[in-house]
C-alpha positions in Angstrom: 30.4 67.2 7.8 27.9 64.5 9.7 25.8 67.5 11.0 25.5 69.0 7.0 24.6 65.8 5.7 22.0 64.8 8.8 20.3 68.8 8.3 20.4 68.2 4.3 18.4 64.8 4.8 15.9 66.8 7.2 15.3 69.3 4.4 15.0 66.9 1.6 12.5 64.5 4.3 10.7 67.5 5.1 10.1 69.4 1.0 9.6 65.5 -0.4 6.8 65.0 2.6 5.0 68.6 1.3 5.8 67.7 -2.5 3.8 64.3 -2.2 1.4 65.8 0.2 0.1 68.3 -2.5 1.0 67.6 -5.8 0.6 64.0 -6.1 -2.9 62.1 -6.6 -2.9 59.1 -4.3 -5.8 56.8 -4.7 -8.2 57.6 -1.5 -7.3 54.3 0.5 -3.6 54.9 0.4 -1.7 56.7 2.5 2.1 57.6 1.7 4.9 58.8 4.1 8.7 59.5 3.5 10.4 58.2 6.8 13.9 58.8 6.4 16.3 60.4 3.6 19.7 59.4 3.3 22.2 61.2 1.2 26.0 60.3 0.0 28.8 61.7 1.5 29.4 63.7 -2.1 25.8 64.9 -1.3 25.1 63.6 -5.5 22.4 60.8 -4.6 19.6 60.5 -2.5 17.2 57.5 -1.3 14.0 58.2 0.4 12.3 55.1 2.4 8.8 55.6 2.2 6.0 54.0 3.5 2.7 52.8 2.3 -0.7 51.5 3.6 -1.9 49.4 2.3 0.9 47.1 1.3 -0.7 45.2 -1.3 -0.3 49.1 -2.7 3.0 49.4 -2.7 4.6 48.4 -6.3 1.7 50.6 -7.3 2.7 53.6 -5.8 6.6 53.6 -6.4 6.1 52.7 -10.4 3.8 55.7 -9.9 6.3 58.0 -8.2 8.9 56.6 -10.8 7.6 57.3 -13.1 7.3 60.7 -12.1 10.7 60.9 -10.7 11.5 64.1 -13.1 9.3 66.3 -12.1 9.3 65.0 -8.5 13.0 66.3 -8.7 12.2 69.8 -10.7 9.8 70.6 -7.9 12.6 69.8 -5.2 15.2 71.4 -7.6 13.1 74.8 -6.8 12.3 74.3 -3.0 16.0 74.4 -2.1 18.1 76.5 -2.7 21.6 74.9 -3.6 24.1 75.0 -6.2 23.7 71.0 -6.7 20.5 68.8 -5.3 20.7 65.0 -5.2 18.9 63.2 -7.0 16.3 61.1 -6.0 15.7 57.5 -5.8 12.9 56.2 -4.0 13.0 53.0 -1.8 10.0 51.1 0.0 10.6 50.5 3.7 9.9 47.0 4.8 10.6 48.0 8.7 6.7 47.1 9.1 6.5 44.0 7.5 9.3 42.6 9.9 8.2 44.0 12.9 4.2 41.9 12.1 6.9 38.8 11.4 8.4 39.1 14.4 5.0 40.2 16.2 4.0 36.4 14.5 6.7 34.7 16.1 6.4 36.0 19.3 2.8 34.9 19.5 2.9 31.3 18.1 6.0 31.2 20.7 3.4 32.5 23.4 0.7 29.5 22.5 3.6 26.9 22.3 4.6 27.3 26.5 
């Protein structure tokens, strides 16, 4: 069951990548990425971590995708082929803004010794 769920979130990773990639209008200074999908065990619900650049962007661009969740989902709804696709939720990754915390703290520890 692991190995269906893990190939499932490839797929979905993979169509939502090509979906924003061609059909959506990102300002030019933003860039977008879906880094990891993760789907329930009933395979009903899935959240996509995405990423964007700039961050000041980012509330921007998921009201934006929310907004257009529906026909984010259609789009998907055709790409695979399955009896039931999960929907969609979209998620911004914060991975980045820890790692430049951490980067922060590691250099004010450096100039303290």
């Amino acid at each position: 069951m692991a190995y269906r769920i893990d190939r499932l979130n490839s797929i979905i990773r993979e169509q939502l990548s090509l979906i924003l990639q061609r059909e959506f209008e990102f300002p030019r200074d933003v860039m977008v990425t879906v880094l990891e999908v993760r789907t329930s065990g009933d395979t009903m619900f899935a959240s996509a971590r995405i990423s964007v650049l700039p961050n000041k962007k980012e509330k921007f661009i998921l009201e934006k995708l929310n907004r257009s969740i529906g026909m984010i989902q259609k789009m998907l709804n055709k790409r695979l082929i399955m009896k039931f696709v999960p929907r969609i939720s979209f998620v911004i990754d914060k991975t980045t803004e820890k790692i430049d915390h951490f980067e922060g703290m590691l250099k004010s520890i450096e100039k303290e010794r």
